[in-house]
C-alpha positions in Angstrom: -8.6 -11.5 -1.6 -10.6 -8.6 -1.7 -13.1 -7.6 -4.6 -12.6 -5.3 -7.5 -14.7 -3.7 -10.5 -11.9 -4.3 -13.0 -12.8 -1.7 -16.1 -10.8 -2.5 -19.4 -12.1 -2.7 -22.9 -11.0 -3.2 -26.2 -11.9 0.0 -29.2 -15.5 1.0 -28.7 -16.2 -2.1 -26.4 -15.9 -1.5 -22.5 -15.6 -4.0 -20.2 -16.7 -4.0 -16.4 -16.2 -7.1 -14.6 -17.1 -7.8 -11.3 -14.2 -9.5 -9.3 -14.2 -11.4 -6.1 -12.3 -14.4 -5.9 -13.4 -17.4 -3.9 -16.8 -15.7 -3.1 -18.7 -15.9 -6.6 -17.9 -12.3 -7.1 -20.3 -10.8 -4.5 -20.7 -7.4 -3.6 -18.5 -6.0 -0.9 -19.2 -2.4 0.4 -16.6 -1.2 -1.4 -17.3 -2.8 -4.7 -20.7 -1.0 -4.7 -18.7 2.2 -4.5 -16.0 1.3 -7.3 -18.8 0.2 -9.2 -20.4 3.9 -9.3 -17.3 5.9 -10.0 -16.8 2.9 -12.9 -20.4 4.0 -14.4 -19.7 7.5 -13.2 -16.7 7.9 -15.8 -18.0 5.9 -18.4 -20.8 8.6 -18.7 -18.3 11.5 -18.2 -17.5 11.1 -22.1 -15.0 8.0 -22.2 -14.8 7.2 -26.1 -16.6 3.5 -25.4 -20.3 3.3 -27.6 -21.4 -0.4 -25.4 -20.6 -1.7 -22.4 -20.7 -5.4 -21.0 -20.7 -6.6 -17.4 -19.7 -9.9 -16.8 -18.3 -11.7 -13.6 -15.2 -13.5 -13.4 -14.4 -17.1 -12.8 -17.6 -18.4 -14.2 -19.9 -16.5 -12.3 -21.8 -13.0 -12.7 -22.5 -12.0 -8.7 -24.2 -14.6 -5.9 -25.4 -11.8 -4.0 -23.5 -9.7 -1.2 -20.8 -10.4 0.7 -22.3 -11.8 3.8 -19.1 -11.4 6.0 -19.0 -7.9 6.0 -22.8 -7.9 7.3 -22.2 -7.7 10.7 -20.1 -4.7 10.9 -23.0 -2.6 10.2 -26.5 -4.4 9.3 -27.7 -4.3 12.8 -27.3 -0.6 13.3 -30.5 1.5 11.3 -28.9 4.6 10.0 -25.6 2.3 9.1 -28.2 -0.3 7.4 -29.8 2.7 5.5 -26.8 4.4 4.1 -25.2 1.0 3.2 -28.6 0.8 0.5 -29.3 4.3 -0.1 -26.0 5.4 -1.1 -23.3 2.6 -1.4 -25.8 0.3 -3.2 -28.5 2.6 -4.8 -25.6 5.3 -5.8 -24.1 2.3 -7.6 -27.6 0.9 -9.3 -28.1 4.8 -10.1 -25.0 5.3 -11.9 -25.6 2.3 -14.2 -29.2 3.2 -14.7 -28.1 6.6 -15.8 -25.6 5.4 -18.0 -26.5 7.0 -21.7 -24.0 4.1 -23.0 -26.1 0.8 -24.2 -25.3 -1.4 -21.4 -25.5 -5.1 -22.1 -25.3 -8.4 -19.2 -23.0 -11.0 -19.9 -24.1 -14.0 -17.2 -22.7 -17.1 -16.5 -23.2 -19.3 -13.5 -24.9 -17.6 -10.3 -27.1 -13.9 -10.4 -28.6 -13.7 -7.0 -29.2 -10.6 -5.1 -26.9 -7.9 -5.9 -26.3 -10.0 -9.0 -29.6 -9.6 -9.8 -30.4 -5.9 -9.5 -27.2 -4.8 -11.3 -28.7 -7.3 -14.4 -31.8 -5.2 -14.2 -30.0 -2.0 -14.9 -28.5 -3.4 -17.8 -30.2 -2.7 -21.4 -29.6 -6.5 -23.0 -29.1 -9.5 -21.0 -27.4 -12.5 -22.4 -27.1 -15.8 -20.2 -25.6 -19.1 -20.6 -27.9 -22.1 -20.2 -26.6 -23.1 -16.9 -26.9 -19.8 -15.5 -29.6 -19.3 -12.2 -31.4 -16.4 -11.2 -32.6 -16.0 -7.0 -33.0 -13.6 -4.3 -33.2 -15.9 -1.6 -32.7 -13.1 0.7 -35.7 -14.1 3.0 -33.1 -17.3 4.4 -31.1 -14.7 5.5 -33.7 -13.1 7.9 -34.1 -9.4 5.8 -36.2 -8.2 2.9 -35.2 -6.5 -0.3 -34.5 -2.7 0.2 -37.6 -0.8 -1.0 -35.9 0.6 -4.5 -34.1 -2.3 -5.4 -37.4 -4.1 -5.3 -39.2 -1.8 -7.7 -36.0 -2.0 -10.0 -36.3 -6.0 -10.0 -40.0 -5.9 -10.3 -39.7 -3.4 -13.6 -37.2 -5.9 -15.1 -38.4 -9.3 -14.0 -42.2 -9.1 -13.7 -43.9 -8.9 -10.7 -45.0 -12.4 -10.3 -41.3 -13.3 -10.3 -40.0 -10.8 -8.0 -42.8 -12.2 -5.3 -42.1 -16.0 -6.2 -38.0 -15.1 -5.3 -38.4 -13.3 -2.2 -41.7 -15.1 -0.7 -40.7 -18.7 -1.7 -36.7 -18.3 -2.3 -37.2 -19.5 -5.9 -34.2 -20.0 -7.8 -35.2 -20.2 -11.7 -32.7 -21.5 -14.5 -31.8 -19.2 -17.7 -34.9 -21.0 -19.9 -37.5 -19.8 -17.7 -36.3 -16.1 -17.0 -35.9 -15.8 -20.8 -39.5 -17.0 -21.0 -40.8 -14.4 -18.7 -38.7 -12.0 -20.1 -36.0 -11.0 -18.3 -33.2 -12.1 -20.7 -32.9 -11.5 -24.2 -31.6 -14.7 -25.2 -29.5 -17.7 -23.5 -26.8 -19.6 -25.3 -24.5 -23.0 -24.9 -22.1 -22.0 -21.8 -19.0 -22.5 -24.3 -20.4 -19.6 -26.5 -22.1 -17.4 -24.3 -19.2 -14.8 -23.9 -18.8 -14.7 -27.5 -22.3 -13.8 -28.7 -22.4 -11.1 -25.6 -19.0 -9.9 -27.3 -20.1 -10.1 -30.8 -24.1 -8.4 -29.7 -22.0 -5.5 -28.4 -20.0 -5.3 -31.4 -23.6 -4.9 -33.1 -24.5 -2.2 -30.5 -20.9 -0.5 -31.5 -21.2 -0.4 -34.8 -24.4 2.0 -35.1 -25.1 5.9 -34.1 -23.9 6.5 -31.0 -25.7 9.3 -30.6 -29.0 7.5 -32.0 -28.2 5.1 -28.8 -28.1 8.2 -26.1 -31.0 9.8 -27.5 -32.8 6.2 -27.5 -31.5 5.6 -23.6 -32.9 8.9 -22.8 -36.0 8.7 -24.2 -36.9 5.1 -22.8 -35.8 6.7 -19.2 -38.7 9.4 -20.0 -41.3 6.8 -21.2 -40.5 4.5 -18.0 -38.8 6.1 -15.4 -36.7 4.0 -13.1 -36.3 3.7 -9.7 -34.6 7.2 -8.1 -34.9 8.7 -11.8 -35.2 12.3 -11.4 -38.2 13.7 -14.0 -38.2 17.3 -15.9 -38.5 19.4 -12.7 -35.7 17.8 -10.8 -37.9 15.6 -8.9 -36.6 12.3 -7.9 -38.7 9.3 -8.0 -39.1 5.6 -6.5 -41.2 4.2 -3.8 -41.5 5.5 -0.1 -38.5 4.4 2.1 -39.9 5.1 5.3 -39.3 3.1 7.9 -37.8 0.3 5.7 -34.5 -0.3 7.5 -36.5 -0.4 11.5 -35.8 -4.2 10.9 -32.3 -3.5 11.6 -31.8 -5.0 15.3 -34.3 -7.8 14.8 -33.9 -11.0 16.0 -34.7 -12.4 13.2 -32.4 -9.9 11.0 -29.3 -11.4 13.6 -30.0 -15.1 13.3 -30.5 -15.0 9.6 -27.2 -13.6 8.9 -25.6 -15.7 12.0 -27.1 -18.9 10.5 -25.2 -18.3 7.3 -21.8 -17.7 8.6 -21.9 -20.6 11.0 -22.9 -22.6 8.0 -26.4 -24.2 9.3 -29.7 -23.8 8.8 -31.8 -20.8 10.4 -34.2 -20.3 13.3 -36.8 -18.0 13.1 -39.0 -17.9 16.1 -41.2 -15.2 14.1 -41.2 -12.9 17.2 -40.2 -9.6 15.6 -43.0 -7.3 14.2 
């Protein structure tokens, strides 16, 4: 079946969940898009005062979705647009949401999973829930924005330790370094998510877009534009030239074919 953002809500309370059955809700291509135009209308003015992401089926997001890769990974300018619009223009969105945003995680948040956590405002996790970019297996780095948007909301000692040693860390030790706000019991972590937002709901809206605003201003994120309309973030460059690698190929081969990867370290 193919994936979804499913937006619903109940009163104040909006609801975005990420949906992809049998594939631990990762990203497809055109989830990333429905996931802009879902943050894109939620800031147009829809009556919600908090939002909460959560996945579906006991998970929040394991990452991309690996099959589509090879329809366009290996091609430069394809690779680029594919993180500098589909993905970033989603990340964007959410990061310029003015409505408190909170995470509701269960089960695996790896890769995509991970940045779209970091552009929420609260993260709440169940115990059993795991945290990874493992991306390096696959033979490709992290694209050069969503690494700075990680790094700002996981610490920089973590963002190395997952993408130089494929660490995958449990809910106890991202709440110790930060990154989440609190973990509960898997049983009650969708209810104290729900019942945080209703907390969220309940005070000035407007106090929480002028507070939104005004943390955006004291530390800009990634792609955030400042007073004079200039955007920020770091230099992209030539970040995507690893495009046709050999080692690019064989990282995302290995994965489909189910076995463990090669890398003869040839490419530069």
């Amino acid at each position: 079946m193919p994936g979804h953002i499913l937006l619903g809500g109940e009163g104040p309370l909006a609801l975005v969940r990420l949906s992809h059955p049998g594939r631990l809700n990762a990203m497809s291509r055109a989830m990333w898009r429905e996931l802009r135009d879902v943050f894109e209308k939620i800031q147009s003015g829809a009556p919600w005062r908090c939002v909460v992401v959560q996945g579906e089926g006991g998970n929040f997001c394991a990452g991309g979705d690996i099959s589509e890769y090879p329809d366009f990974r290996f091609n430069e300018a394809h690779l680029r647009d594919f993180h500098e619009n589909d993905v970033w223009g989603a990340l964007a969105a959410m990061l310029a949401c003015d409505v408190p945003v909170l995470a509701c995680i269960e089960g695996a948040c790896m890769g995509a999973g991970l940045e779209i956590a970091s552009c929420c405002d609260i993260r709440i996790a169940a115990e059993s829930a795991t945290f990874g970019a493992p991306i390096a297996k696959l033979g490709f780095p992290m694209a050069p924005r969503e690494a700075q948007l990680v790094v700002r909301a996981a610490g920089e000692a973590t963002a190395r330790e997952m993408l130089l040693e494929a660490a995958v860390l449990p809910a106890s030790e991202m709440k110790s370094r930060g990154f989440l706000n609190r973990v509960a019991p898997d049983a009650d972590v969708r209810a104290q998510a729900w019942a945080a937002a209703q907390r969220v709901a309940a005070l000035s809206p407007q106090a929480a877009r002028l507070n939104k605003q005004t943390l955006r201003a004291l530390a800009p994120q990634p792609g955030a534009r400042d007073a004079h309309g200039r955007e920020g973030g770091p230099a992209i460059g030539g970040a995507y030239h690893y495009a046709d690698s050999a080692e690019h190929r064989e990282g995302i081969a290995a994965f489909l074919d189910k076995r463990k990867p090669v890398f003869q370290g040839t490419d530069k």
